[in-house]
PDB file of N, H, CA, C and O in Angstrom:
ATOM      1  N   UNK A   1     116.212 101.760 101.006  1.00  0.00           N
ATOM      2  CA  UNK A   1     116.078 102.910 100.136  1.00  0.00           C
ATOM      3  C   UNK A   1     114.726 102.832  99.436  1.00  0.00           C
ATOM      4  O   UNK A   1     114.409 101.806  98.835  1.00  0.00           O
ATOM      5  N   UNK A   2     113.846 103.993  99.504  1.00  0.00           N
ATOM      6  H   UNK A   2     114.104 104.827  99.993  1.00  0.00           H
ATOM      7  CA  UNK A   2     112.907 103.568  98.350  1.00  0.00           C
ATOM      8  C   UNK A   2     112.863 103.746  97.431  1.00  0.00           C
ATOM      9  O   UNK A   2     113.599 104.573  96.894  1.00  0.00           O
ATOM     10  N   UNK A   3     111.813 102.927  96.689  1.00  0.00           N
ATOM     11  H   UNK A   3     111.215 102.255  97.126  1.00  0.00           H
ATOM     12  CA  UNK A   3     112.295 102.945  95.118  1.00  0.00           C
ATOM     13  C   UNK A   3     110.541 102.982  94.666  1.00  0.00           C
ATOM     14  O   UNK A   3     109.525 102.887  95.355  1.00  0.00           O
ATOM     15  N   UNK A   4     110.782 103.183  93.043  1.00  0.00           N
ATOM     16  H   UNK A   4     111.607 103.260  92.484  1.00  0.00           H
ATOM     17  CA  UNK A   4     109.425 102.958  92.339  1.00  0.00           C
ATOM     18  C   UNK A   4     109.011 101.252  92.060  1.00  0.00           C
ATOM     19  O   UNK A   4     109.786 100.424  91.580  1.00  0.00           O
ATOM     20  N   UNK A   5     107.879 101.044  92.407  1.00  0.00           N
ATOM     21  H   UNK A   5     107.250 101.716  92.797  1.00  0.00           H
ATOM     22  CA  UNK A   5     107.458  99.856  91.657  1.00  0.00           C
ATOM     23  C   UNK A   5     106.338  99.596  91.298  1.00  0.00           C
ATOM     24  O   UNK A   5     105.509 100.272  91.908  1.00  0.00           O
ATOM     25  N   UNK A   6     105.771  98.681  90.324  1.00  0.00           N
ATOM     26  H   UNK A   6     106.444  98.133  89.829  1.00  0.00           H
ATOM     27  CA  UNK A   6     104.991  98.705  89.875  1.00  0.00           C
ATOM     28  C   UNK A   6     104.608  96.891  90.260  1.00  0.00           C
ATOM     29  O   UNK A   6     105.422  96.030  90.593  1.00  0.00           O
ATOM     30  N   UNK A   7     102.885  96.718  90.041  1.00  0.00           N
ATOM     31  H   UNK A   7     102.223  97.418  89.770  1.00  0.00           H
ATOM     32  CA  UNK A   7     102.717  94.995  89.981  1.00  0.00           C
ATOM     33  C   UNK A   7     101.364  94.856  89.469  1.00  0.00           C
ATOM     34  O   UNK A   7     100.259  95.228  89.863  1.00  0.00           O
ATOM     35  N   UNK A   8     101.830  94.154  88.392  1.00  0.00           N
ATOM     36  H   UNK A   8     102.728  93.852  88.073  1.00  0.00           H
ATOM     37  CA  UNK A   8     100.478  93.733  87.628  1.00  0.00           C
ATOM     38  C   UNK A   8     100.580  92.262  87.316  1.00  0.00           C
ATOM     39  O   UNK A   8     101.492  91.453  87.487  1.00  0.00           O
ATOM     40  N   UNK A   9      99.194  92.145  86.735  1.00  0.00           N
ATOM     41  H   UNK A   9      98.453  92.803  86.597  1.00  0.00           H
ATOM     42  CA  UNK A   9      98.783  90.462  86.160  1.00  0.00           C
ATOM     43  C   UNK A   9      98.628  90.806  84.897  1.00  0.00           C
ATOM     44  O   UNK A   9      98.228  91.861  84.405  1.00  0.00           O
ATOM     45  N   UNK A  10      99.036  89.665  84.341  1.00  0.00           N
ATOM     46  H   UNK A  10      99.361  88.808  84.741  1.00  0.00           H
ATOM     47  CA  UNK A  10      99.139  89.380  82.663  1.00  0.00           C
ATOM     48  C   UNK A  10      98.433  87.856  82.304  1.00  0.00           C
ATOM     49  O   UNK A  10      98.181  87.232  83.334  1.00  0.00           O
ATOM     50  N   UNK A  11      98.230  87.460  81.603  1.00  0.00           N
ATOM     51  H   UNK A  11      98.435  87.967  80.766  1.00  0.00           H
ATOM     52  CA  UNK A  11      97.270  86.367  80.592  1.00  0.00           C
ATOM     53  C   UNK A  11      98.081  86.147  80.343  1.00  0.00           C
ATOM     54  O   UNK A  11      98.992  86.966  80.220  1.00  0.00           O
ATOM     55  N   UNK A  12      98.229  84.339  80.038  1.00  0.00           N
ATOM     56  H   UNK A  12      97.489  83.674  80.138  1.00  0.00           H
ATOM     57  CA  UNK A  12      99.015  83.835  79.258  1.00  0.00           C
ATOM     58  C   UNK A  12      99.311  83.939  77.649  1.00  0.00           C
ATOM     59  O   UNK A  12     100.085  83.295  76.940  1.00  0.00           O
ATOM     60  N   UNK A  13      98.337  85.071  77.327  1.00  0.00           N
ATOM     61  H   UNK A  13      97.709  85.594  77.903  1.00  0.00           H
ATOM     62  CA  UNK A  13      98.475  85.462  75.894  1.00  0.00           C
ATOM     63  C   UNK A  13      99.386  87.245  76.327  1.00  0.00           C
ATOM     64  O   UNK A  13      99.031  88.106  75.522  1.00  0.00           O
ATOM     65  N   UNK A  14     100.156  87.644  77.144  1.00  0.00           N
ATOM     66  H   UNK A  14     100.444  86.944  77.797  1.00  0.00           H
ATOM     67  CA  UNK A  14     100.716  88.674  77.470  1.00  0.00           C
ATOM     68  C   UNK A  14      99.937  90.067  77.542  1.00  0.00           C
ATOM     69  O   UNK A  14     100.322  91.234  77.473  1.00  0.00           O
ATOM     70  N   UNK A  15      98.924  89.586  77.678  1.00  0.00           N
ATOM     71  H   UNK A  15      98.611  88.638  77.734  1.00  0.00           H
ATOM     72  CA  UNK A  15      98.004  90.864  77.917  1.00  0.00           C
ATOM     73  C   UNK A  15      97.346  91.490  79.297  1.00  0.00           C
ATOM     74  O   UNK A  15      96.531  90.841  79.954  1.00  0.00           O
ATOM     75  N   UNK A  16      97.725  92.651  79.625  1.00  0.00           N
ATOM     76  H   UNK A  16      98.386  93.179  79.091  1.00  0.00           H
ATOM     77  CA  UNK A  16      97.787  92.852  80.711  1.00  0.00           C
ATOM     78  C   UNK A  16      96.464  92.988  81.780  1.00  0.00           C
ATOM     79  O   UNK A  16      96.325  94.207  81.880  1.00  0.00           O
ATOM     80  N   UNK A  17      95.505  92.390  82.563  1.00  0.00           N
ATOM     81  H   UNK A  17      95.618  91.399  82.482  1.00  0.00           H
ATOM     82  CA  UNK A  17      94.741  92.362  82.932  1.00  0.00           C
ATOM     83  C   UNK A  17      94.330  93.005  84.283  1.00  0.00           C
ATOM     84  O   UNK A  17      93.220  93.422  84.614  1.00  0.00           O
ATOM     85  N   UNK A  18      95.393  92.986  84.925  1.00  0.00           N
ATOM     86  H   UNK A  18      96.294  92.647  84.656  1.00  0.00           H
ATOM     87  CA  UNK A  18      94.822  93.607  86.106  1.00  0.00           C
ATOM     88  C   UNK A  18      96.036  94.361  86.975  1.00  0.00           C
ATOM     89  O   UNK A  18      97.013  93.637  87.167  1.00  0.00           O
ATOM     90  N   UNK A  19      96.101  95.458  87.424  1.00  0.00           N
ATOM     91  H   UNK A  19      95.307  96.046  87.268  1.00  0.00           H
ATOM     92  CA  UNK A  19      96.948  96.187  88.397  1.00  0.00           C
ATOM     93  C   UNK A  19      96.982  96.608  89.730  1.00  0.00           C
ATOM     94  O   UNK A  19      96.279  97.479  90.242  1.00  0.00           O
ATOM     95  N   UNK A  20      97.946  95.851  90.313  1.00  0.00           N
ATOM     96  H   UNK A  20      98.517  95.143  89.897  1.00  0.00           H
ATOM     97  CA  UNK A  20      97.568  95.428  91.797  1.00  0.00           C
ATOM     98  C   UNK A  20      98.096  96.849  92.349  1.00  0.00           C
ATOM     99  O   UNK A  20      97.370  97.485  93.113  1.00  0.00           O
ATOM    100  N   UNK A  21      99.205  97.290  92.012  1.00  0.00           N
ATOM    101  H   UNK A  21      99.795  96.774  91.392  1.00  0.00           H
ATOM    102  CA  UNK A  21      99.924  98.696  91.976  1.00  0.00           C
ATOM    103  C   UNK A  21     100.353  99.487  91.114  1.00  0.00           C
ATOM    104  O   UNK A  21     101.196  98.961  90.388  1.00  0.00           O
ATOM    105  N   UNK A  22     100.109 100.621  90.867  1.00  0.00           N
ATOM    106  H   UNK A  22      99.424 101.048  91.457  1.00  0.00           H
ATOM    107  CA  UNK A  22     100.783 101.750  89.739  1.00  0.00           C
ATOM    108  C   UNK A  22     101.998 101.690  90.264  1.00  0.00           C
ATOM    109  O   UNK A  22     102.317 101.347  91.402  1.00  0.00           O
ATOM    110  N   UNK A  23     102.763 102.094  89.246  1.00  0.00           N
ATOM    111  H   UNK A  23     102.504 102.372  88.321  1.00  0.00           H
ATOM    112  CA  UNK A  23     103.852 102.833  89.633  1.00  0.00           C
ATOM    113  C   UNK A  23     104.010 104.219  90.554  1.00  0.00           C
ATOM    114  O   UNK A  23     103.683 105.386  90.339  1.00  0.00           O
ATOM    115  N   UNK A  24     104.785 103.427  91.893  1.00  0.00           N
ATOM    116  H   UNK A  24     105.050 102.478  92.068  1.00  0.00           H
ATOM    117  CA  UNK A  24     104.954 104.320  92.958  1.00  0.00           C
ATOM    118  C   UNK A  24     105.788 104.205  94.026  1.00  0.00           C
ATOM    119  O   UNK A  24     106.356 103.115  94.101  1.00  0.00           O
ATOM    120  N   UNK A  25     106.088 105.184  95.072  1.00  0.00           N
ATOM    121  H   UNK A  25     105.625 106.068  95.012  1.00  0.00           H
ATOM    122  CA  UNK A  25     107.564 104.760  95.601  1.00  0.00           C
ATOM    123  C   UNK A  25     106.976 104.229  96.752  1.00  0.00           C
ATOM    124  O   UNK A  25     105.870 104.545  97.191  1.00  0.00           O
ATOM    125  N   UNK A  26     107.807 103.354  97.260  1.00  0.00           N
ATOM    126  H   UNK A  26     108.705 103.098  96.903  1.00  0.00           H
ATOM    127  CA  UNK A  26     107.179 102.109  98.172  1.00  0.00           C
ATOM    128  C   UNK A  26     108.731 102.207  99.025  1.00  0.00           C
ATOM    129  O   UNK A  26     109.760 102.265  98.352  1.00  0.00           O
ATOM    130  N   UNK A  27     108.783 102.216 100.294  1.00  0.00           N
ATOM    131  H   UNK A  27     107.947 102.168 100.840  1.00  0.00           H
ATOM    132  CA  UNK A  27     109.602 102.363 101.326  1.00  0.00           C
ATOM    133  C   UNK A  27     110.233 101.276 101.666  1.00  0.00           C
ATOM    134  O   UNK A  27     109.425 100.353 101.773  1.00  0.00           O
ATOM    135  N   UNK A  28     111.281 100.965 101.880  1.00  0.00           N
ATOM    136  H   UNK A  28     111.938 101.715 101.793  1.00  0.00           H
ATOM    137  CA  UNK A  28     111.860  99.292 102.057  1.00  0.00           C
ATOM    138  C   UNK A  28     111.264  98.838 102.973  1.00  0.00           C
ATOM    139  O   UNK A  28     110.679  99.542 103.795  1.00  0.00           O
ATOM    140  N   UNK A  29     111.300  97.528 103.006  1.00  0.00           N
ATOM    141  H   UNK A  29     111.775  96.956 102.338  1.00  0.00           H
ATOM    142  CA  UNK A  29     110.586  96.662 103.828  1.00  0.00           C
ATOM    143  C   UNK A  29     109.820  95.527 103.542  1.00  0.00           C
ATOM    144  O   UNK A  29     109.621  95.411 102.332  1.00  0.00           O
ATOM    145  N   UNK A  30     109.289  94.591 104.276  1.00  0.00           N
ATOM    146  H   UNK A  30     109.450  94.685 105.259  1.00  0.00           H
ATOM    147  CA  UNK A  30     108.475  93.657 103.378  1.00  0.00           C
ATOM    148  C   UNK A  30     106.803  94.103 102.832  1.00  0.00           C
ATOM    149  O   UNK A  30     106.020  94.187 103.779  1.00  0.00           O
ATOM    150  N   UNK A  31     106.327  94.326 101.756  1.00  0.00           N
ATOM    151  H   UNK A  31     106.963  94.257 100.987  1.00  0.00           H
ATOM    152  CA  UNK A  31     105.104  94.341 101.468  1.00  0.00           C
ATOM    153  C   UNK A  31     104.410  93.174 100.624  1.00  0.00           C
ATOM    154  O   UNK A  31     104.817  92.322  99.833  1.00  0.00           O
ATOM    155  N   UNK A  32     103.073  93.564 101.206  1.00  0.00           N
ATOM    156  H   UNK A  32     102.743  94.256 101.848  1.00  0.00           H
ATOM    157  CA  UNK A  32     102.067  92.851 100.682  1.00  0.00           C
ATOM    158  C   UNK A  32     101.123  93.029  99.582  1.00  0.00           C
ATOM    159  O   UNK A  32     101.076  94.197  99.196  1.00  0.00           O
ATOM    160  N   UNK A  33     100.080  91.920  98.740  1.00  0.00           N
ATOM    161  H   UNK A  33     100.119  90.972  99.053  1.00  0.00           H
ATOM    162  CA  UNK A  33      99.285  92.616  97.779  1.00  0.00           C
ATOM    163  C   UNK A  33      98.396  91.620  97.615  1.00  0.00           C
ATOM    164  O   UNK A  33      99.049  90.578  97.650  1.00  0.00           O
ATOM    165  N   UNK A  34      97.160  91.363  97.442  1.00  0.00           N
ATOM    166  H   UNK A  34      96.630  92.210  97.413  1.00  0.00           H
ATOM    167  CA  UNK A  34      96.056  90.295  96.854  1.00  0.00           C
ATOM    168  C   UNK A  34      95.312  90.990  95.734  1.00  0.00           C
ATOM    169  O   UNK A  34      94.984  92.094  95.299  1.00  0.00           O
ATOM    170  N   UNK A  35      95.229  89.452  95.490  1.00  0.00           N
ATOM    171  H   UNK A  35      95.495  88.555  95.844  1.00  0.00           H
ATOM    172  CA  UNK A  35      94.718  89.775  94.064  1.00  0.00           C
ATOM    173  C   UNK A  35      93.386  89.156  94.256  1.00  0.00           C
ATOM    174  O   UNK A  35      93.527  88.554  95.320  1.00  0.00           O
ATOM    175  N   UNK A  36      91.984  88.921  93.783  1.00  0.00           N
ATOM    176  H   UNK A  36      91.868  89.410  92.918  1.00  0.00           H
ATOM    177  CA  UNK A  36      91.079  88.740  93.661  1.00  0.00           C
ATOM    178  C   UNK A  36      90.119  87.891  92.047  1.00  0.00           C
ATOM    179  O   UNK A  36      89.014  87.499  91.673  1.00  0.00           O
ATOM    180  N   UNK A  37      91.295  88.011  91.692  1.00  0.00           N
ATOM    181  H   UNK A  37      92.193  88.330  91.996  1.00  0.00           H
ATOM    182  CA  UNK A  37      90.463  87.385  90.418  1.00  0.00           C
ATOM    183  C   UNK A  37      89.895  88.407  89.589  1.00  0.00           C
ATOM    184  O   UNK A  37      88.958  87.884  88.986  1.00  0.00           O
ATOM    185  N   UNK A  38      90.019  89.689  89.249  1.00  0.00           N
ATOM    186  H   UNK A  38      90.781  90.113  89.739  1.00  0.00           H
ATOM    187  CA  UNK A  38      89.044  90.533  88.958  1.00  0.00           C
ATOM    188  C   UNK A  38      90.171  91.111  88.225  1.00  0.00           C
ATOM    189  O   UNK A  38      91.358  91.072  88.549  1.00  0.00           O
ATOM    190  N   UNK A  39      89.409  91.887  86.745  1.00  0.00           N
ATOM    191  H   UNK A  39      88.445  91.918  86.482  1.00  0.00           H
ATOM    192  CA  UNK A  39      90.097  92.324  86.165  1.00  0.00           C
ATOM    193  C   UNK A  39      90.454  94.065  86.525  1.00  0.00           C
ATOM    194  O   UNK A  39      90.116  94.464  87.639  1.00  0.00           O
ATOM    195  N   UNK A  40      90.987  94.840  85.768  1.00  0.00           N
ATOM    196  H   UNK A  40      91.261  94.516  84.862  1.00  0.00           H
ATOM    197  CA  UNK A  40      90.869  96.560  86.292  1.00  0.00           C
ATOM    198  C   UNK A  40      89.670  97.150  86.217  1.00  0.00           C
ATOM    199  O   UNK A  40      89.532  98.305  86.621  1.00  0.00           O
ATOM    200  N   UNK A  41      88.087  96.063  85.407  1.00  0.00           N
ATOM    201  H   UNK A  41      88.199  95.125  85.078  1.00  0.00           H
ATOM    202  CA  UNK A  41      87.103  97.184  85.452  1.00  0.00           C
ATOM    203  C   UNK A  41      86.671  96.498  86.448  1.00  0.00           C
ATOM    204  O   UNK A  41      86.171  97.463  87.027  1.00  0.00           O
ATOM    205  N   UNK A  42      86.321  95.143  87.517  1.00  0.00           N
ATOM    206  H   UNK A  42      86.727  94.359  87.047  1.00  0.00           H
ATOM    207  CA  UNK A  42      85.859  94.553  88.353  1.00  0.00           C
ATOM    208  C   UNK A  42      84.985  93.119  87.805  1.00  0.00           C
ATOM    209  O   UNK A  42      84.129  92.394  88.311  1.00  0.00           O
ATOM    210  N   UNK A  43      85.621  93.155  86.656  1.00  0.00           N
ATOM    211  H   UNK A  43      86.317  93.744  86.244  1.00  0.00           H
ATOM    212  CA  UNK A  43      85.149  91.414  85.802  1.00  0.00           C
ATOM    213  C   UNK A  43      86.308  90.117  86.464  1.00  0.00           C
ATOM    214  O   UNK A  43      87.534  90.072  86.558  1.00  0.00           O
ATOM    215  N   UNK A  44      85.283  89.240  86.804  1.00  0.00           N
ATOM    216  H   UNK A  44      84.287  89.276  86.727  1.00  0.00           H
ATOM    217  CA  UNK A  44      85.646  88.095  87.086  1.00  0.00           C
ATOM    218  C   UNK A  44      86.564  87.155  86.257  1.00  0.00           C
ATOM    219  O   UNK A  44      85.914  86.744  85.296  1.00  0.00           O
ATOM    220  N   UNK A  45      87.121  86.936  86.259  1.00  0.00           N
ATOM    221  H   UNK A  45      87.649  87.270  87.039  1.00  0.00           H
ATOM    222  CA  UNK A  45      88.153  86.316  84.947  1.00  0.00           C
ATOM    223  C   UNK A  45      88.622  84.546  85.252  1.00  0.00           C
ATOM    224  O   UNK A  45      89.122  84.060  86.267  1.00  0.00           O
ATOM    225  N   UNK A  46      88.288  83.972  84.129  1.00  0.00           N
ATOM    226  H   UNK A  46      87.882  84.367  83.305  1.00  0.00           H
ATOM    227  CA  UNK A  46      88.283  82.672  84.085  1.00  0.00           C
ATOM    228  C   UNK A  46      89.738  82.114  84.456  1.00  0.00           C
ATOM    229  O   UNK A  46      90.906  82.493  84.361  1.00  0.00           O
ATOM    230  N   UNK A  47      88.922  80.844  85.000  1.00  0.00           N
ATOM    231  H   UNK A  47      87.974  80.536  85.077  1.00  0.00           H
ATOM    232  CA  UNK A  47      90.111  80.051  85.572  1.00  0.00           C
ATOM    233  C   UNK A  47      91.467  79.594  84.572  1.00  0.00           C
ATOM    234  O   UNK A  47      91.355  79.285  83.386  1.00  0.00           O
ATOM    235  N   UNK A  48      92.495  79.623  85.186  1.00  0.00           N
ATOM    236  H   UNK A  48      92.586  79.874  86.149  1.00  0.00           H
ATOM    237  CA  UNK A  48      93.470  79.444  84.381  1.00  0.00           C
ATOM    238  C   UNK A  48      94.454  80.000  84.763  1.00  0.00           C
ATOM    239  O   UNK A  48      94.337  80.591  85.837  1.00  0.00           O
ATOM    240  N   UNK A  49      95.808  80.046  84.062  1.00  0.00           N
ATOM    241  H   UNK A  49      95.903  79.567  83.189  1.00  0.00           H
ATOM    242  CA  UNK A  49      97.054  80.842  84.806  1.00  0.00           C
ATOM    243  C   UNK A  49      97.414  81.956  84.070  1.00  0.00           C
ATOM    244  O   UNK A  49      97.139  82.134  82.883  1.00  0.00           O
ATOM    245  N   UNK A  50      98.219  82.931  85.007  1.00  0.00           N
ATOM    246  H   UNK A  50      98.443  82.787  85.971  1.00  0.00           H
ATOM    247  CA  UNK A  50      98.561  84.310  85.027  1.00  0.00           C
ATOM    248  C   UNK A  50      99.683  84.321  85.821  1.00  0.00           C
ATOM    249  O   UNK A  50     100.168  83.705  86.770  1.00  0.00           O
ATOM    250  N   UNK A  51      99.898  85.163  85.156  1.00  0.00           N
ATOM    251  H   UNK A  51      99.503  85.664  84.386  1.00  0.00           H
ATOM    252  CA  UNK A  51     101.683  86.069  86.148  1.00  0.00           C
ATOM    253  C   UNK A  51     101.553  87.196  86.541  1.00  0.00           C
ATOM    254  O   UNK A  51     101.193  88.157  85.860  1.00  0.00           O
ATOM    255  N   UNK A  52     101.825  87.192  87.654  1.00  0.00           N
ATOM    256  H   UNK A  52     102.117  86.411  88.207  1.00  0.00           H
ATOM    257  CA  UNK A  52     102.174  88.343  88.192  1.00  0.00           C
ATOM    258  C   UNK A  52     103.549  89.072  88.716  1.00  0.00           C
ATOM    259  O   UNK A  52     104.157  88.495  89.617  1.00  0.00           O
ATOM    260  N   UNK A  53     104.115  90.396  88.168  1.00  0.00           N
ATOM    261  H   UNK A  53     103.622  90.865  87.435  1.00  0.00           H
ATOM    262  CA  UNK A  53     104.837  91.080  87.152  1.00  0.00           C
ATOM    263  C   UNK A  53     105.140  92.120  88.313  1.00  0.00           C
ATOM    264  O   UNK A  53     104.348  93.008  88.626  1.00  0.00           O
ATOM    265  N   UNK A  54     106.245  91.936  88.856  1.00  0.00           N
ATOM    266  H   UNK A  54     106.889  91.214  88.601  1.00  0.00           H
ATOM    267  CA  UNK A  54     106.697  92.908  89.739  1.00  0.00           C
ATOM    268  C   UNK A  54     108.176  93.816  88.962  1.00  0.00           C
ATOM    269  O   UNK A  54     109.126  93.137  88.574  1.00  0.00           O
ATOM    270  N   UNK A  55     108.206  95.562  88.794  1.00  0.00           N
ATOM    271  H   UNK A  55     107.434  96.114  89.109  1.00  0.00           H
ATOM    272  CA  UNK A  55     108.846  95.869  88.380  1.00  0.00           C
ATOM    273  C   UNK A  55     109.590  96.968  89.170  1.00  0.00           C
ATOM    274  O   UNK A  55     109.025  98.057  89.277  1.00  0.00           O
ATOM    275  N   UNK A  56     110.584  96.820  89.633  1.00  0.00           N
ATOM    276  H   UNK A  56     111.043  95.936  89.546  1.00  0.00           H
ATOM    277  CA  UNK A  56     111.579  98.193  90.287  1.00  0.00           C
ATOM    278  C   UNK A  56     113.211  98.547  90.205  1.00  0.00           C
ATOM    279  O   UNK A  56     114.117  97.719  90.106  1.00  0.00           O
ATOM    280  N   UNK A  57     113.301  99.542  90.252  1.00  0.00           N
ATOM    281  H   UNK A  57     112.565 100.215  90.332  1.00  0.00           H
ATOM    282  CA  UNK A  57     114.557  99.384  89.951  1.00  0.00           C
ATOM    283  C   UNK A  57     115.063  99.364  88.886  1.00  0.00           C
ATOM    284  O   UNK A  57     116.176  99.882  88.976  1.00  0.00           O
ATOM    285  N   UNK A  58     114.781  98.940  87.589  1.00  0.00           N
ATOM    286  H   UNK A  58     113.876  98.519  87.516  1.00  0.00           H
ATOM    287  CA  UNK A  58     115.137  98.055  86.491  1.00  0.00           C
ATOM    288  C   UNK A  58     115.328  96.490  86.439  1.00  0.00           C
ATOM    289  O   UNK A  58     115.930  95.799  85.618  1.00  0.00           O
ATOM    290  N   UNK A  59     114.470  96.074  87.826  1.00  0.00           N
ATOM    291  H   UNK A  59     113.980  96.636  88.493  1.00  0.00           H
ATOM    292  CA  UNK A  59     114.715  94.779  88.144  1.00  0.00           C
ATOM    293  C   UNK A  59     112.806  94.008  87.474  1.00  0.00           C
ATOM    294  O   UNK A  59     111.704  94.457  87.789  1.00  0.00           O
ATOM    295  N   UNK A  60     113.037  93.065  86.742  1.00  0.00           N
ATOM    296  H   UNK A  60     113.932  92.700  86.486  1.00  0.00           H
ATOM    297  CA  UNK A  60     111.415  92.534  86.295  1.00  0.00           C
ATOM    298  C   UNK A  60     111.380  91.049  86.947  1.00  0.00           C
ATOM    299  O   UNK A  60     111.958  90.087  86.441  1.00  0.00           O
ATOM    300  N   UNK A  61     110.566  90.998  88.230  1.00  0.00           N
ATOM    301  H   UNK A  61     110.097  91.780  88.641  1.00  0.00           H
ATOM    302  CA  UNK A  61     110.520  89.371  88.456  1.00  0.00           C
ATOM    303  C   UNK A  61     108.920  89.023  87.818  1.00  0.00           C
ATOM    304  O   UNK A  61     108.145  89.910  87.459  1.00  0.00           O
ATOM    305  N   UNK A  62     108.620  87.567  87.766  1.00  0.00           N
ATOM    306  H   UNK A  62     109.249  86.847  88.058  1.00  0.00           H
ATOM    307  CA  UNK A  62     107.318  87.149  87.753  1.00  0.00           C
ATOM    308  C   UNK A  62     107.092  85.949  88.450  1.00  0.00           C
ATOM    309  O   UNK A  62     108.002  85.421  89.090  1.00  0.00           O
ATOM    310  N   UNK A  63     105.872  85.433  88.381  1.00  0.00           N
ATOM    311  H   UNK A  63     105.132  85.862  87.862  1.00  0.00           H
ATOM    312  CA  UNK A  63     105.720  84.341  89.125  1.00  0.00           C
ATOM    313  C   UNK A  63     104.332  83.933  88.594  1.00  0.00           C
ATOM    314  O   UNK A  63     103.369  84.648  88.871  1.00  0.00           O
ATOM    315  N   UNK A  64     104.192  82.943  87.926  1.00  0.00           N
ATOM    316  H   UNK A  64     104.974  82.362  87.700  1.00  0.00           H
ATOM    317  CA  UNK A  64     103.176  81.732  87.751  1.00  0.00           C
ATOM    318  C   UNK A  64     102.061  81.779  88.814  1.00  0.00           C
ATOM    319  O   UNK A  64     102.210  81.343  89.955  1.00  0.00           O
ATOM    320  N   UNK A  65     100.754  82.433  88.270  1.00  0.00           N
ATOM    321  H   UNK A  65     100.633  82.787  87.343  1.00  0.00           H
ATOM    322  CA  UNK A  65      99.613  81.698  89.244  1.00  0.00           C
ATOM    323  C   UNK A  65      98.703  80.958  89.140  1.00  0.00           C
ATOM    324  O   UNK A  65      98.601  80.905  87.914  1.00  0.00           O
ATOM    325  N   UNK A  66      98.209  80.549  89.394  1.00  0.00           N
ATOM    326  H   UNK A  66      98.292  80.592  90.390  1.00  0.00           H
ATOM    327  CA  UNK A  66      96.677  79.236  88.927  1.00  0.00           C
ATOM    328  C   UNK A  66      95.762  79.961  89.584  1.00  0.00           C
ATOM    329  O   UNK A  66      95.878  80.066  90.806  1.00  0.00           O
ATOM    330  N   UNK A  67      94.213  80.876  88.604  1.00  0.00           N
ATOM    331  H   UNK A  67      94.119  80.791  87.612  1.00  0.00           H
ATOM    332  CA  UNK A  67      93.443  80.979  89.479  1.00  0.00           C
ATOM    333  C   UNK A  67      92.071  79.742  88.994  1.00  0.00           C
ATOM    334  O   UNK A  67      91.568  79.474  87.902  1.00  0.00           O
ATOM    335  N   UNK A  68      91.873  79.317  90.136  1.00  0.00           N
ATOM    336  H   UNK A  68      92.282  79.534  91.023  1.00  0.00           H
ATOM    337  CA  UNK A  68      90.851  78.249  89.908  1.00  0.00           C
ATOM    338  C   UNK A  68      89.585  78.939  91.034  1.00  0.00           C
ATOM    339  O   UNK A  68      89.562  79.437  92.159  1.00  0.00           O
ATOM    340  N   UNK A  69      88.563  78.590  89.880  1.00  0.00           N
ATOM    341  H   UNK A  69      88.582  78.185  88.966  1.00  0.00           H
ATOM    342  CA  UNK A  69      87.342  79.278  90.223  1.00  0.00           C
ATOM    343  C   UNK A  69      85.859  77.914  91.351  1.00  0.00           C
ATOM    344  O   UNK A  69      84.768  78.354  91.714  1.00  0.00           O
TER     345      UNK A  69
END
C-alpha cells in the first residue's frame, strides 16, 4: 500500500540538518537513500554522529550514524 514518508538527519543536539526526503507517497517496496554529509544548503558538516529519522504511517524509526570525515 502506499503511504507518506518522510527522512531526515538530525544533530545530536536535535536539530534538524538535512532532508533526504519530503514528505511524499512512496509505493511499497524496498527503497533506497544516501546521504552525503551535506547539510540542506550544501555545507559540509563535521564529523560526528547523527540520526537519521524515518517517518510513515505514524510509525518514527531512527538509527545512529557516525559521519567521519
Amino acid at each position: 500500500q502506499s503511504t507518506r514518508v518522510s527522512l531526515r538527519v538530525y544533530d545530536v543536539s536535535g536539530r534538524m540538518v538535512a532532508t533526504l526526503l519530503e514528505p511524499t507517497m512512496v509505493l511499497p517496496g524496498r527503497h533506497g537513500s544516501a546521504w552525503d554529509g551535506t547539510d540542506d544548503g550544501g555545507r559540509d558538516l563535521a564529523s560526528g554522529t547523527y540520526f537519521c529519522v524515518l517517518e510513515s504511517a505514524g510509525v518514527r524509526e531512527s538509527v545512529r550514524m557516525a559521519l567521519i570525515r
